[in-house]
C-alpha positions in Angstrom: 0.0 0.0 0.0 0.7 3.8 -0.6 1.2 6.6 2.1 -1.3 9.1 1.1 0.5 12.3 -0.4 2.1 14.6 1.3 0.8 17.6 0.1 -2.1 18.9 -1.3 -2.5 21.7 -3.3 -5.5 24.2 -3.2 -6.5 26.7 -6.3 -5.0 29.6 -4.2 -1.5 27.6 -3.5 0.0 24.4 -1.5 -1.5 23.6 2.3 2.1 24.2 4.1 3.2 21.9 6.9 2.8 25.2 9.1 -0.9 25.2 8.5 -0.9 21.2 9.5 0.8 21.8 12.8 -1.4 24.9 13.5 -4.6 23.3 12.3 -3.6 20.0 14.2 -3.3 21.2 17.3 -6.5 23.7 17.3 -8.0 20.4 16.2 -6.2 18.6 19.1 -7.1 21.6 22.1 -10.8 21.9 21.1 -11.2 18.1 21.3 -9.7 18.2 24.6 -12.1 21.3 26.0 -15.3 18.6 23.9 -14.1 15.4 25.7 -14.0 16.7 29.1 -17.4 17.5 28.7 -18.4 14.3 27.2 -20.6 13.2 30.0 -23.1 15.7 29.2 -22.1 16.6 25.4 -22.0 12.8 24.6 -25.9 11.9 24.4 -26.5 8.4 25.3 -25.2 6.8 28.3 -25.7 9.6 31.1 -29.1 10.8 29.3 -30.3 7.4 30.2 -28.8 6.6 33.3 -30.8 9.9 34.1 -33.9 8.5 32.4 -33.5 5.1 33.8 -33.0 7.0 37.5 -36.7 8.8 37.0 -38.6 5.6 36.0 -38.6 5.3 32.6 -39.2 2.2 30.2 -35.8 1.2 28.6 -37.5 2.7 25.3 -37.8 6.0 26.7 -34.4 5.9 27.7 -33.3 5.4 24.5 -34.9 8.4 23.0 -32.6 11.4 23.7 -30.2 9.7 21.2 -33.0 9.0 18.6 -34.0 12.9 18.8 -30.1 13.6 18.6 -30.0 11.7 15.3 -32.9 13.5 14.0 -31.9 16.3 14.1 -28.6 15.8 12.0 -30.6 17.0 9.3 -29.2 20.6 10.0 -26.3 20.4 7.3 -29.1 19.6 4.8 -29.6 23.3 4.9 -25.9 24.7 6.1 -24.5 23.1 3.3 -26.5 24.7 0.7 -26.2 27.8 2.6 -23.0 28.8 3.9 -20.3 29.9 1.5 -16.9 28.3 1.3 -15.6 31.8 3.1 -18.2 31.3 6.4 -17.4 27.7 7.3 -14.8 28.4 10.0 -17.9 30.9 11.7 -20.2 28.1 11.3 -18.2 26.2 13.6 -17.5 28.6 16.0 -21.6 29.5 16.6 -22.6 26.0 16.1 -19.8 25.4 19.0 -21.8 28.6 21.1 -25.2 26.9 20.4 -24.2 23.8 22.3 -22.5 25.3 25.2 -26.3 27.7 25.5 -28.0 24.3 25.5 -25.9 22.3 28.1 -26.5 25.8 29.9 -30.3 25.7 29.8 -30.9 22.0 30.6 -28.9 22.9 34.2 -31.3 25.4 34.9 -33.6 22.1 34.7 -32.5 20.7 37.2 -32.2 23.3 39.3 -35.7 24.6 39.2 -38.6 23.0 40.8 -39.6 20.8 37.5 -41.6 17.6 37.7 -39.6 14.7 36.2 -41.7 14.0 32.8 -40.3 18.5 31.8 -36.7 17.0 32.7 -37.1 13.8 31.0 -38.6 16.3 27.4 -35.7 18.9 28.4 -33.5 15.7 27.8 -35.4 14.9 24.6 -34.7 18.6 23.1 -31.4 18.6 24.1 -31.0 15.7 21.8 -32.6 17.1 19.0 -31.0 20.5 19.2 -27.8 19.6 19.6 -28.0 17.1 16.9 -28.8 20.5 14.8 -25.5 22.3 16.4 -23.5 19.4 16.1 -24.1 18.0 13.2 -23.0 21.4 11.7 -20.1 21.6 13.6 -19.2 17.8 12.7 -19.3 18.9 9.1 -17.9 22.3 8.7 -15.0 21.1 11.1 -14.2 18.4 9.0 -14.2 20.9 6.2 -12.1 23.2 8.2 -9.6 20.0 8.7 -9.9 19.4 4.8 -8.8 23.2 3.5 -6.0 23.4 6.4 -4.3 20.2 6.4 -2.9 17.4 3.5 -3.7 14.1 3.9 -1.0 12.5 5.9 -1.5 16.2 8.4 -5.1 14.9 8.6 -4.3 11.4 9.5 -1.4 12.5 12.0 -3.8 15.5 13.3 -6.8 13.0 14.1 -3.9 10.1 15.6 -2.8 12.7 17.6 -6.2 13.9 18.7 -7.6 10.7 18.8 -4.5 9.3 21.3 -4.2 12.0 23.8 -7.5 13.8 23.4 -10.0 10.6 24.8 -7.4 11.0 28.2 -9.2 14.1 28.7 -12.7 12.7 28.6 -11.4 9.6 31.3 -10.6 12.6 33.4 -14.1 14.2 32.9 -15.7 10.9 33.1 -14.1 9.7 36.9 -15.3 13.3 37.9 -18.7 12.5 36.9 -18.1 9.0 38.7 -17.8 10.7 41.7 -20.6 13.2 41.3 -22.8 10.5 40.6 -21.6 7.3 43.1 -20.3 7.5 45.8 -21.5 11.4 45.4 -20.3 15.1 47.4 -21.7 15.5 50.2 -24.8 17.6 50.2 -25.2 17.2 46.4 -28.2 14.9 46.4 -30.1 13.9 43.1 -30.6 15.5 40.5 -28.2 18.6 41.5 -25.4 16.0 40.7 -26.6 15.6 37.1 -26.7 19.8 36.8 -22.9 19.9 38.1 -22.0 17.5 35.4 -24.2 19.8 33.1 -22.5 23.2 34.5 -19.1 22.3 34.3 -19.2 21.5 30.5 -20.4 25.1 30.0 -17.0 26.8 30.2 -15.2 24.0 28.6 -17.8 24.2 25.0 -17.3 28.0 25.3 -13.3 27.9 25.2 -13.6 25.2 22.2 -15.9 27.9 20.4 -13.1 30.4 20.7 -10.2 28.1 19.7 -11.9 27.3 16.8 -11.7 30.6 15.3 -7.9 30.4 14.5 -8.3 27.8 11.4 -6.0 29.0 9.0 -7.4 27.4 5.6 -6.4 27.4 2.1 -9.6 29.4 0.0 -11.6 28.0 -2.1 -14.0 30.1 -4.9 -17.3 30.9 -3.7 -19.7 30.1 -6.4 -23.5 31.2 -7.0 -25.8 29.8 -4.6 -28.5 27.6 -6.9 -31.8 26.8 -5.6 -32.3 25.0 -2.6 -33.8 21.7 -3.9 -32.0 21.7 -7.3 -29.0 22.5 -5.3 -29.3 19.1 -3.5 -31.0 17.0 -6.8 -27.6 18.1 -8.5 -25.6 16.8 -5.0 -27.5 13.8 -4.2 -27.1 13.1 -8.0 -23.3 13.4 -8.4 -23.1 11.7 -4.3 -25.3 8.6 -6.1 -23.1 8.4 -9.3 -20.2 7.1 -6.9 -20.5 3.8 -5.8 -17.6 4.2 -3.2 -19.6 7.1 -1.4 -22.5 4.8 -1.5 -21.2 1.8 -0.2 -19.4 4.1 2.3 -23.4 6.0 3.1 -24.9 2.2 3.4 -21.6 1.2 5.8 -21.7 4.3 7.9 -25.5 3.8 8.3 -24.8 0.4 9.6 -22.2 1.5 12.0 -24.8 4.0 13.5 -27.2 0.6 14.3 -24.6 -0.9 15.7 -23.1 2.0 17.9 -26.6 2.6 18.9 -26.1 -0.7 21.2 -24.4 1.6 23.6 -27.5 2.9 25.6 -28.6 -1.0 26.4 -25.5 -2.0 27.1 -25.4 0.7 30.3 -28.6 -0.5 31.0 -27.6 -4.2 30.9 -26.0 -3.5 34.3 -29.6 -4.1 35.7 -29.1 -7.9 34.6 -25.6 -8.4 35.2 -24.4 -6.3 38.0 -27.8 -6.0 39.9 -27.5 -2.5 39.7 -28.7 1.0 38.2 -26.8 2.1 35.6 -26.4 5.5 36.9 -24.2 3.9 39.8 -21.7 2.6 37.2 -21.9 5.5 34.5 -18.8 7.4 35.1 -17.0 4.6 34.8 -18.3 3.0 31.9 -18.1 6.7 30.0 -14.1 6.2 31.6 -13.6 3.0 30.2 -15.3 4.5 26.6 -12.5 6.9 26.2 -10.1 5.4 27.7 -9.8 3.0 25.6 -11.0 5.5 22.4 -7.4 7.1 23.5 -5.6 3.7 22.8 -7.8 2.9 19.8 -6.9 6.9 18.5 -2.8 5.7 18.6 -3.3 1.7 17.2 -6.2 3.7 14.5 -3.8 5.9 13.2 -1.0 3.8 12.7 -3.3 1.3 10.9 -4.1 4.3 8.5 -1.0 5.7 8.1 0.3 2.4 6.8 -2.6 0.7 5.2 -5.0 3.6 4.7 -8.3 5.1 6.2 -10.2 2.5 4.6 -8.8 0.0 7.2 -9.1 2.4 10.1 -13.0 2.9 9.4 -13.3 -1.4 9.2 -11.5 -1.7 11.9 -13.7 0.9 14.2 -16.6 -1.3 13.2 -15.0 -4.8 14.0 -14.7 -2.8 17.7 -18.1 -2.3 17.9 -18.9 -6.1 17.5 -16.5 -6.9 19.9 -17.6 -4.6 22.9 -21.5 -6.0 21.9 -20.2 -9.7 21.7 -18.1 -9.1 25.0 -20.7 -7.4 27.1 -23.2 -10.3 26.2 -21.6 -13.2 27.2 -18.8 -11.8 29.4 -20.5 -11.8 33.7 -20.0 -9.7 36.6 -17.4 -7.0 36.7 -15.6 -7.4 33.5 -19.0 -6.9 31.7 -17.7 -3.2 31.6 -14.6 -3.4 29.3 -17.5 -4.0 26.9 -17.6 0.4 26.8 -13.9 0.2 26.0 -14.3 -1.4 22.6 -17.3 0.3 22.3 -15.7 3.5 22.9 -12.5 2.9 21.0 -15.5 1.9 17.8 -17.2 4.9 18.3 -13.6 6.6 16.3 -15.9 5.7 13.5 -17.7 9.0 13.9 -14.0 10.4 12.8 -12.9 7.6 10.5 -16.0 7.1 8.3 -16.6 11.1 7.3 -12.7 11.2 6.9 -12.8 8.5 4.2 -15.6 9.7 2.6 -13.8 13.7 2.5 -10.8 12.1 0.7 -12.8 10.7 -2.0 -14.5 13.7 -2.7 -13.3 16.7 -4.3 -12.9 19.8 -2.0 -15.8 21.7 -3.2 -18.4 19.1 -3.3 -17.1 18.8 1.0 -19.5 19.9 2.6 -22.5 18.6 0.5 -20.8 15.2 0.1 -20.5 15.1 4.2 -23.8 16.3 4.9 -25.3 13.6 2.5 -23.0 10.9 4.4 -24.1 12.5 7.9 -27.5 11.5 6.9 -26.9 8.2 7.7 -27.5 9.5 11.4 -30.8 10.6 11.2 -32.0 7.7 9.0 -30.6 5.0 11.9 -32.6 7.4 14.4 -35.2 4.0 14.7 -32.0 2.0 16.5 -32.1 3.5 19.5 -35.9 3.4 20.0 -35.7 -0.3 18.2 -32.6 -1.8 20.3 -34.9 -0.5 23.2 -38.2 -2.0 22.5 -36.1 -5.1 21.4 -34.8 -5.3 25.3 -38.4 -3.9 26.7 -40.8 -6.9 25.0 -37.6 -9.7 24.0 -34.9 -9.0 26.2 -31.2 -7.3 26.0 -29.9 -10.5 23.6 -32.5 -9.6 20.9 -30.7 -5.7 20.9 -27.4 -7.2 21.0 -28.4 -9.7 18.1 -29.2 -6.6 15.9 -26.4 -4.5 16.5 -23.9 -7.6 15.6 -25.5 -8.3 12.6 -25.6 -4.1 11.5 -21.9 -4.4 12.0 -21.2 -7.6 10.2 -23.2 -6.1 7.2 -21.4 -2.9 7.5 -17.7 -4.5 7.2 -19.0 -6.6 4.2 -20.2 -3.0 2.4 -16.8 -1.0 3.9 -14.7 -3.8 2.3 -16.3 -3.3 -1.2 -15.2 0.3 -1.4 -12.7 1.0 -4.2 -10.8 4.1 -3.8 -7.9 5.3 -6.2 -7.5 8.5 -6.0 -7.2 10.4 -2.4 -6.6 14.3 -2.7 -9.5 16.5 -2.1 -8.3 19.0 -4.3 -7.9 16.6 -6.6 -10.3 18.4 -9.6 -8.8 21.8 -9.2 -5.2 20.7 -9.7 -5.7 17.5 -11.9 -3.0 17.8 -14.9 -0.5 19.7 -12.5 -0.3 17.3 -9.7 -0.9 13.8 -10.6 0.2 12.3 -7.2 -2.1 9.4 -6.5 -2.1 6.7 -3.6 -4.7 3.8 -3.1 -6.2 2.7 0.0 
């Protein structure tokens, strides 16, 4: 196999290896500020530990993550919106959205609410921030894209991905103790709203860091009409079969990471206890292990590509579902480690798909891959229901065979050519490497 190349050229000139070491590490520091907050900024596990703590049916708990999913729709219109020369703002407000709404749901908690507002404040929070990250995920990925080569990308994300996941263990044993054995006077739920107001600061630092991008321009060009904009996208997105093997695999992956909720709650069965007693440790164990999988990731796609990253963050998944099943007791919980090192698919898959796209058709080819988020918003209400009328095996059965299916499509995915910038500079760079 071929390194990618190791630089890219943009029609305004080459992407230096300044702009990857600056770009890396703004990448690097506002994943650190995002991962400390991950408790709270992470919707899943500590949404429905909450849930689970206020009486709700497993289904229920599920929801905050369907209504998260939903609302990655957002990019649908941000993509068709937002000129090449606004994506770096888009981030940055996107980023400010999220730290309002971590903001609001702690005054939640801290007013005199009955449980069923908390558990719908839970349910918005989901579908809000699915708007403002979504957006984020994709214009920040863009951002990576116009301010780092290839190889800067890959070293930028196994950096990120190695050190940055530390961060979130560190946020994660703070919730721990918040939540079990708990501070003294800080009874339920006032320990949920500390987790909620210490993430605050932390999104608001990461909204200013991201400001600094430095990124190579690209040419603005007339803004068509909304839905022929996106006949034209989803047309061109459809004519590759690589992106849409890599849309039917990355919708797969979302099935199968949508597991995650049931397996907290699968402490019930094979502990004997709430999940919210174990749910700092289990988020712990998530990035833990996502910081290990960020190292042994990127040294898989520096050598063999990001093809074999992105099959390898779904073979993770599998495991951590296949572990948590039939491992007992205690070690039932390094089930969230391989779940959390799998969940690097989130980075992995879009990453892939932005280096077989040209740089102009980013953002649109991102948002149409993103998709596959809101369209697997069922699995978290299905792997629910499965587990409320069949049991927890019948959830785990589905999100095994979502990821089997999902390795079979990634593995079909032929790839030859891997700079972005590829259409604007074809004829003066013809530097090609295959993954």
């Amino acid at each position: 196999m071929h390194s990618p190349s190791q630089e890219s050229s943009s029609p305004n000139g080459p992407i230096t290896e300044e702009m990857n070491g600056h770009n890396g590490r703004i990448f690097l520091y506002g994943q650190l500020l995002m991962y400390f907050s991950a408790p709270v900024a992470y919707i899943g596990l500590v949404q429905a530990a909450l849930c689970d703590k206020l009486g709700t049916s497993a289904t229920v708990a599920n929801l905050p993550l369907s209504f998260y999913q939903v609302g990655q729709v957002a990019p649908l219109l941000g993509a068709w919106l937002v000129p090449h020369r606004h994506e770096r703002s888009v981030v940055v407000w996107a980023t400010v959205v999220t730290a309002s709404l971590l903001f609001l749901v702690f005054l939640t908690f801290i007013l005199p609410l009955p449980g069923n507002v908390v558990v719908g404040a839970l349910m918005m929070q989901g579908l809000l921030q699915g708007f403002s990250g979504s957006l984020t995920q994709v214009f920040q990925f863009q951002c990576l894209t116009r301010g780092t080569t290839v190889d800067g990308r890959v070293r930028a994300m196994k950096l990120t991905y190695s050190y940055g996941p530390l961060s979130a263990v560190l946020g994660s044993l703070a919730a721990q103790y918040i939540l079990y054995p708990g501070i003294p006077g800080i009874s339920f739920p006032y320990d949920f709203a500390l987790l909620y107001l210490m993430a605050v600061p932390c999104i608001v630092m990461r909204a200013k860091l991201v400001h600094g991008y430095r990124l190579a321009e690209v040419v603005d060009k007339s803004r068509k009409p909304f839905f022929g904009y996106w006949l034209m996208r989803i047309r061109d997105f459809a004519s590759s079969r690589s992106l849409g093997l890599l849309w039917l695999g990355y919708w797969l992956w979302h099935c199968s990471l949508n597991t995650l909720p049931n397996l907290s709650l699968y402490s019930k069965v094979t502990l004997g206890r709430e999940s919210k007693d174990f749910a700092g440790l289990m988020m712990a164990l998530r990035f833990g292990f996502k910081a290990v999988g960020g190292y042994f990731l990127g040294q898989l796609s520096l050598r063999y590509g990001l093809r074999a990253g992105a099959m390898a963050t779904i073979g993770l998944l599998a495991a951590g579902i296949l572990w948590a099943w039939v491992v007992p007791g205690y070690p039932y919980l390094l089930a969230f480690g391989f779940m959390g090192a799998g969940e690097l698919g989130g980075a992995y898959m879009p990453n892939f798909g932005a280096v077989i796209s040209p740089v102009a058709a980013g953002p649109s080819n991102l948002t149409l891959l993103n998709l596959s988020s809101p369209a697997s918003s069922f699995a978290p209400a299905t792997h629910g229901a499965l587990a409320d009328h069949f049991g927890f095996p019948a959830s785990f059965v589905f999100g095994l065979f979502s990821a089997a299916l999902s390795i079979w499509l990634v593995m079909r995915i032929r790839a030859d050519k891997l700079d972005p910038f590829r259409e604007e500079t074809e004829g003066k760079d013809q530097a090609t490497s295959r993954m």
